[in-house]
C-alpha positions as CSV (number, residue, x, y, z in Angstrom):
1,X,-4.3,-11.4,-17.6
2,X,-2.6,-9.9,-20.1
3,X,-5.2,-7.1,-21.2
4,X,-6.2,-4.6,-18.4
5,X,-10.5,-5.3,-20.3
6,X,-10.1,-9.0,-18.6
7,X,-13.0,-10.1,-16.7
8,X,-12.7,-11.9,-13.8
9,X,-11.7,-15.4,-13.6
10,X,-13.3,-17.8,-12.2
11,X,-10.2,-19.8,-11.3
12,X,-7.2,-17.8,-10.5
13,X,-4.3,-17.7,-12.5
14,X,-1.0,-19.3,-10.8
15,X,1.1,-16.8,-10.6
16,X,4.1,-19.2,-10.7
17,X,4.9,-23.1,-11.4
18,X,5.9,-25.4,-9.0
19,X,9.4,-25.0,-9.7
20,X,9.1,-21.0,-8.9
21,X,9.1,-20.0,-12.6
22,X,7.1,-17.2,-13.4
23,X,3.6,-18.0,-15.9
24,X,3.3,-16.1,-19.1
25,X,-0.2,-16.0,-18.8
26,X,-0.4,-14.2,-15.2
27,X,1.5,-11.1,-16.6
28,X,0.0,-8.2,-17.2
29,X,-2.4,-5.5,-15.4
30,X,-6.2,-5.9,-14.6
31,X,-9.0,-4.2,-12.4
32,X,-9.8,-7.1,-10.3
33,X,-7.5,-9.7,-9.1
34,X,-7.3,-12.6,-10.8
35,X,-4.0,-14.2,-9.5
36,X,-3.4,-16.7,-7.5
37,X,0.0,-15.6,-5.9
38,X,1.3,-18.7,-4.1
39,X,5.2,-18.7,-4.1
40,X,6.9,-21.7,-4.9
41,X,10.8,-22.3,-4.9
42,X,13.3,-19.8,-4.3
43,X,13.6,-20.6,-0.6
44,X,14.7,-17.5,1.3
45,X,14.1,-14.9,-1.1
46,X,10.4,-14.5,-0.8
47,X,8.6,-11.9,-0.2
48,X,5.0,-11.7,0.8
49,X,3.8,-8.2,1.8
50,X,0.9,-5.8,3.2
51,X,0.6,-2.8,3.8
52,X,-2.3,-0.7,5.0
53,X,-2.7,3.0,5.1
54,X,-6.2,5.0,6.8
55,X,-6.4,8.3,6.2
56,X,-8.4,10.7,8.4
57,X,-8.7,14.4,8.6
58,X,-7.5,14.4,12.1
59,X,-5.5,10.6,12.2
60,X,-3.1,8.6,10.2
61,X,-2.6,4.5,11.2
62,X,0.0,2.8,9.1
63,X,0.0,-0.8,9.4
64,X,2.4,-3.7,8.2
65,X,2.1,-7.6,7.9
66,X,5.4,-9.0,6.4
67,X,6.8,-12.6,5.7
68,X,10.6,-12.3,4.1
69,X,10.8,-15.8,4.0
70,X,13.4,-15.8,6.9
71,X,12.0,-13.3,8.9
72,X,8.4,-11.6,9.8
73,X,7.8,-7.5,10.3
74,X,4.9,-6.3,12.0
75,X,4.8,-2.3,12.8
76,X,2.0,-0.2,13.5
77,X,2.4,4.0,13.2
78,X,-0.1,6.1,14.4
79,X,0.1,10.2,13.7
80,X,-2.3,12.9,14.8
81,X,-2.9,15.1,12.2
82,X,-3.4,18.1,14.1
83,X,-1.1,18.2,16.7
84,X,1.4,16.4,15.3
85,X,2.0,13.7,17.9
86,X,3.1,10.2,16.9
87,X,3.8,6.8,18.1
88,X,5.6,3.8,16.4
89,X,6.4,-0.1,17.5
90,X,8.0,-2.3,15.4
91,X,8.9,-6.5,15.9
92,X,10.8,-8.5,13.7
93,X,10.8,-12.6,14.6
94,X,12.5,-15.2,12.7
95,X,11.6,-18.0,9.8
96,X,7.9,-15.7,9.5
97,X,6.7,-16.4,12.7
98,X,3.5,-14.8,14.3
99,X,2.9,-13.7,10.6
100,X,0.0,-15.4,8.7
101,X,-0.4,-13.7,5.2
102,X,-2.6,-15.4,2.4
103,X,-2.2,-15.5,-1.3
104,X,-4.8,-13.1,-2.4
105,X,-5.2,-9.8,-1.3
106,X,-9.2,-10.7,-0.7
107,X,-8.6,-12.9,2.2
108,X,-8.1,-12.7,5.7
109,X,-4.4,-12.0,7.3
110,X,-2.7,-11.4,10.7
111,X,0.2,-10.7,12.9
112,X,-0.1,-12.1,16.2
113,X,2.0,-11.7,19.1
114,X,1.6,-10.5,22.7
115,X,3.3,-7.1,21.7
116,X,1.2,-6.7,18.6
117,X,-1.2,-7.8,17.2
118,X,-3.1,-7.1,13.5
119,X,-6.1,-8.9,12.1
120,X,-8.2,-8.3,8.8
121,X,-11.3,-10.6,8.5
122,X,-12.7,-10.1,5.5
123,X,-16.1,-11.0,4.7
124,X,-18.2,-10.4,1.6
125,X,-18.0,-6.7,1.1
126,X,-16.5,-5.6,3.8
127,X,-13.6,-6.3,6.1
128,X,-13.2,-5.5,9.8
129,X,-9.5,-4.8,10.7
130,X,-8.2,-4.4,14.3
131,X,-5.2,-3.9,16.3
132,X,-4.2,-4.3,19.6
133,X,-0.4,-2.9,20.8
134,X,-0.3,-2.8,24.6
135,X,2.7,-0.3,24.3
136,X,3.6,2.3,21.8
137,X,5.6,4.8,22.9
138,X,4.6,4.2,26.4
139,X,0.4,4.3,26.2
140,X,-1.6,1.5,24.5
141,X,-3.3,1.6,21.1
142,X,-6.7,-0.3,20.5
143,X,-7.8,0.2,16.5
144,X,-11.4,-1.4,15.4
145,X,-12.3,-0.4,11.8
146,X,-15.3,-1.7,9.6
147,X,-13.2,-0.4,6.0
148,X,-16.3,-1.1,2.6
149,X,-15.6,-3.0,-0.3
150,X,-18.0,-1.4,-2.7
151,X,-18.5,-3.5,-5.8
152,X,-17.8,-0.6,-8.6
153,X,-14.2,0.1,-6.7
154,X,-11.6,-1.4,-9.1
155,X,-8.0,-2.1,-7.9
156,X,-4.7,-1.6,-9.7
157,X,-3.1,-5.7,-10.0
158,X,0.0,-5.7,-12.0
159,X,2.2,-9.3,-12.3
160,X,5.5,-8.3,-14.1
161,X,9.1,-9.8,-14.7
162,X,12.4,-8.8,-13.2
163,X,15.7,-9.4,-13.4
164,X,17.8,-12.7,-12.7
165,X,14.5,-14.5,-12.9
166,X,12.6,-12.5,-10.4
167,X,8.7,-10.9,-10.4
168,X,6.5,-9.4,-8.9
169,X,2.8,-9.3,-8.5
170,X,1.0,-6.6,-6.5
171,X,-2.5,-5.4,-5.6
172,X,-3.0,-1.9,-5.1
173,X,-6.3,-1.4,-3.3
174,X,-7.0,2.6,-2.9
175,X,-10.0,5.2,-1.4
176,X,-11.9,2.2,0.5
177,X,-14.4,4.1,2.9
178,X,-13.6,3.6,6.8
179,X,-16.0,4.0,9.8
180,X,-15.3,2.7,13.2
181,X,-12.4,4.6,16.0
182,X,-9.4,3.8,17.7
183,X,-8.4,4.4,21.2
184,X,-4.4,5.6,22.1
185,X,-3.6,5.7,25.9
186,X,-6.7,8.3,27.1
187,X,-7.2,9.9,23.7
188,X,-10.1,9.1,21.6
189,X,-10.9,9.1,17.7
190,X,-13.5,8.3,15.0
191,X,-13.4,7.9,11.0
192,X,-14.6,11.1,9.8
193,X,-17.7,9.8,7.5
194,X,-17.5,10.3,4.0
195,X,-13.8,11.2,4.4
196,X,-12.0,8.7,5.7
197,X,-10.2,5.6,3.5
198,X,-8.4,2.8,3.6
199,X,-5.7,1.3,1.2
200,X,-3.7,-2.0,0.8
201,X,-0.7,-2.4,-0.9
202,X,-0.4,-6.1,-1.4
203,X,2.9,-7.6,-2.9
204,X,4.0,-10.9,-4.0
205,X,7.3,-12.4,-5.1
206,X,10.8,-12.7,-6.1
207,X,12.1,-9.8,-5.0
208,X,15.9,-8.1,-5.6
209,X,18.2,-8.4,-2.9
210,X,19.1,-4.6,-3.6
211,X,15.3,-2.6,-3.8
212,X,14.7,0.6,-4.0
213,X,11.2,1.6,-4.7
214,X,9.1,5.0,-4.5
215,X,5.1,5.0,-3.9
216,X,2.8,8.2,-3.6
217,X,-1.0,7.7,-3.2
218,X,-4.0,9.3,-2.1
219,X,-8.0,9.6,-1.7
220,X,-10.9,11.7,-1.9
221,X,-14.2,11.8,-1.7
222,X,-16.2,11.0,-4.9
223,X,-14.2,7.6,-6.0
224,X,-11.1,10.1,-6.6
225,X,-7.6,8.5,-5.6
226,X,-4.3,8.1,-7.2
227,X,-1.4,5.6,-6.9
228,X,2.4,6.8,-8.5
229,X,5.0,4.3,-8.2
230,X,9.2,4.0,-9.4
231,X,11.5,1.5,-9.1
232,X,10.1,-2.0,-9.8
233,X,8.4,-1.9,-13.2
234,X,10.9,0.8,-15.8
235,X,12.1,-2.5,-17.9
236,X,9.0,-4.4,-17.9
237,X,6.3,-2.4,-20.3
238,X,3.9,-1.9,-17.2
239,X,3.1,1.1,-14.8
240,X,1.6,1.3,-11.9
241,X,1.0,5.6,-12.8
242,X,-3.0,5.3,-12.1
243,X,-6.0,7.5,-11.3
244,X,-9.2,6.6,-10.0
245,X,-12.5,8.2,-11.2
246,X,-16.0,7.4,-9.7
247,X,-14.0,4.2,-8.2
248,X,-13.0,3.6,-11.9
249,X,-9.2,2.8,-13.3
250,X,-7.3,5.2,-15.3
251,X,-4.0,4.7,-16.3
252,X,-1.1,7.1,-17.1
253,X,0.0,6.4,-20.5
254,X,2.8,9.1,-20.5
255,X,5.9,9.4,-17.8
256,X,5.4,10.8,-14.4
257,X,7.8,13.0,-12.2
258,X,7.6,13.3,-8.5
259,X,10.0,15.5,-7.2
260,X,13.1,14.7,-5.3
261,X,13.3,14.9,-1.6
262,X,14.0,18.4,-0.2
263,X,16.6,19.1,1.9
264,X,14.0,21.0,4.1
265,X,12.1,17.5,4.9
266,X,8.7,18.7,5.6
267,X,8.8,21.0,2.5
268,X,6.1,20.7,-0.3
269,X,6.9,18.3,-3.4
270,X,5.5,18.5,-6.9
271,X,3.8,15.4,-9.0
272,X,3.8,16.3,-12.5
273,X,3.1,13.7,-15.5
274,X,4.2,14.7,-19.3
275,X,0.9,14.3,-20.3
276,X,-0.1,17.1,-17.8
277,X,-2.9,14.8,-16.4
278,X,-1.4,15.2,-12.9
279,X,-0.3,18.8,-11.9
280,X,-0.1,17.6,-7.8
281,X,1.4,19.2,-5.3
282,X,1.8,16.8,-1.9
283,X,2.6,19.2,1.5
284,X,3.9,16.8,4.5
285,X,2.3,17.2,8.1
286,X,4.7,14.5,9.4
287,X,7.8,12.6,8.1
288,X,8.1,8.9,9.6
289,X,11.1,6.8,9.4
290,X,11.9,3.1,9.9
291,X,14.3,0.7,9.4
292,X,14.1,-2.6,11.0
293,X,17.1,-4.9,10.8
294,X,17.6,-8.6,11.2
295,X,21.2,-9.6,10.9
296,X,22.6,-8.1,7.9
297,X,19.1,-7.4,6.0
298,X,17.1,-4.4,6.5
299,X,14.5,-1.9,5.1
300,X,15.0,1.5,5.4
301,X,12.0,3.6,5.0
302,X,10.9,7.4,4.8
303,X,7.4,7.9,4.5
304,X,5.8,11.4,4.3
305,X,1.8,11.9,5.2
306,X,0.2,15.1,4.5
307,X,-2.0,16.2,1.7
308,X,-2.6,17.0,-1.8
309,X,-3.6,19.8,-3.8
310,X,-3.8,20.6,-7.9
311,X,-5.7,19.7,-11.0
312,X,-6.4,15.9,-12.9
313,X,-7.2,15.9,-15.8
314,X,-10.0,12.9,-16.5
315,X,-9.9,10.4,-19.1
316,X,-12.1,12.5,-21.5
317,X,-9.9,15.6,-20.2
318,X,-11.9,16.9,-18.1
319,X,-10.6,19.2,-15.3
320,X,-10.7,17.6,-11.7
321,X,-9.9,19.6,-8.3
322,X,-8.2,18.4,-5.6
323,X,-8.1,20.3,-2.7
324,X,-6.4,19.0,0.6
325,X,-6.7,15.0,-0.3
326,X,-5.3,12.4,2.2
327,X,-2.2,10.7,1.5
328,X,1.4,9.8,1.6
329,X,4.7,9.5,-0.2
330,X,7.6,7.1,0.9
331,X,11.0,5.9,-0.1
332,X,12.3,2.5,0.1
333,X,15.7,1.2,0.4
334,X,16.2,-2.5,1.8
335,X,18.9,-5.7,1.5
336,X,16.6,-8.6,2.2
């Protein structure tokens, strides 16, 4: 996988031996996934972990599946858009229980549990995703979503080293059109058509017990999206700085800045790469923070949704618009 021009396999790649050691052959970054990211060894410290985002003009719903080896997260975070109200439940169990996450970010997953409970079926194409949370803060939340697959959509995969024998393998799945609705308590809404996406950010491996990672991301209409990412890959040769063009992969060659928290936290931020193919600038509607704890681990996250505004540059340099895209910015800190 080491070329991002691979085709697809036929047979996945392992992404690791049976003793837990990383395979030369899976590093690298591709358009379609071609891992296969079963974790082996290294009992207690790994990580399997998705994460989806749907963007609407009026509605935001953050979802999380993950497995930490000695522990399961599930949350779901829903925010209106236009009046600003939000609603957030969280449930961590021990040993990974209720959590049932696969090792390829095109099959189906779940966290069950009376008190919440995720599902994404996928089937050829397509993928229907659902939630049920009987209470979040105080009124119940009923999600059913029918998100596309469309076959010219590439993803962003990435398999990379780290240190003391770690690596990571992730899956970054952006601008996938959503249709359906979703019910909270008495208030009622739809996918915008045409408007509303869906993205997964699905990660595999051995993990640092410190982390601290930063992730922007958006999507537009026309196959436009973008995914900016610090603090896993600096040492390894790989980025995960990428654009999206008519659904199709193009990846920063050159440095990428996104500016540092404000101490005003809803204020705007600027996204700038050297190579001035991003001039972004991202304006926050609603700052969410998290941290679930389970003993003495944790994961202490700040994520900002809003939209974005500015100029891309394409890969022939062509000017490209964007004017009030979907998306989101967060910070990571954790000990797990």
């Amino acid at each position: 996988m080491n070329s991002f021009t691979s085709p697809l396999a036929l047979t996945p790649q392992p992404l690791c031996d049976n003793k837990g050691r990383l395979q030369h052959a899976a590093i690298g970054l591709s358009p379609r996934p071609q891992v296969d990211c079963a974790l082996h060894g290294h009992a207690g410290r790994r990580k399997r972990w998705n994460h989806w985002c749907i963007t609407s003009p009026q509605w935001t719903l953050s979802l999380t599946l993950a497995d930490l080896d000695y522990a399961s997260y599930g949350a779901a975070y829903f925010l209106d858009m236009e009046s600003g109200e939000a609603a957030a439940h969280t449930l961590v169990r021990p040993l990974g229980m209720s959590c049932h996450l696969p090792d390829s970010p095109l099959h189906s997953h779940a966290f069950l549990h009376p008190r919440l409970q995720l599902r994404v079926d996928e089937h050829p194409g397509r993928l229907r995703l659902t939630a049920a949370v009987p209470d979040i803060g105080g009124q119940p939340l009923q999600v059913a979503l029918d998100i596309q697959r469309p076959a010219h959509l590439e993803s962003l995969n990435i398999v990379a080293p780290l240190t003391h024998k770690g690596f990571h393998a992730c899956s970054r799945q952006i601008g996938m059109p959503a249709a359906g609705s979703l019910q909270l308590g008495r208030h009622h809404y739809d996918c915008t058509l045409g408007q509303s996406f869906a993205a997964l950010d699905f990660g595999r491996g051995v993990w640092p017990f410190h982390s601290y990672w930063q992730r922007a991301a958006f999507a537009a209409p026309g196959g436009i999206a973008g995914n900016f990412g610090s603090g896993w890959l600096e040492h390894s040769g790989l980025s995960e700085n990428t654009l999206w063009f008519g659904g199709a992969l193009s990846p920063l060659n050159s440095p990428l800045h996104i500016e540092p928290a404000p101490l005003t936290m809803l204020a705007p931020r600027r996204l700038r790469s050297n190579d001035e193919r991003v001039a972004l600038t991202f304006t926050p509607r609603q700052l969410h923070r998290a941290r679930p704890k389970f003993g003495p681990f944790y994961a202490d996250t700040r994520q900002w949704f809003g939209r974005y505004d500015g100029v891309l540059r394409g890969p022939k340099g062509e000017r490209v618009p964007v004017d009030g895209a979907l998306g989101w910015l967060g910070e990571t800190h954790t000990r797990w």
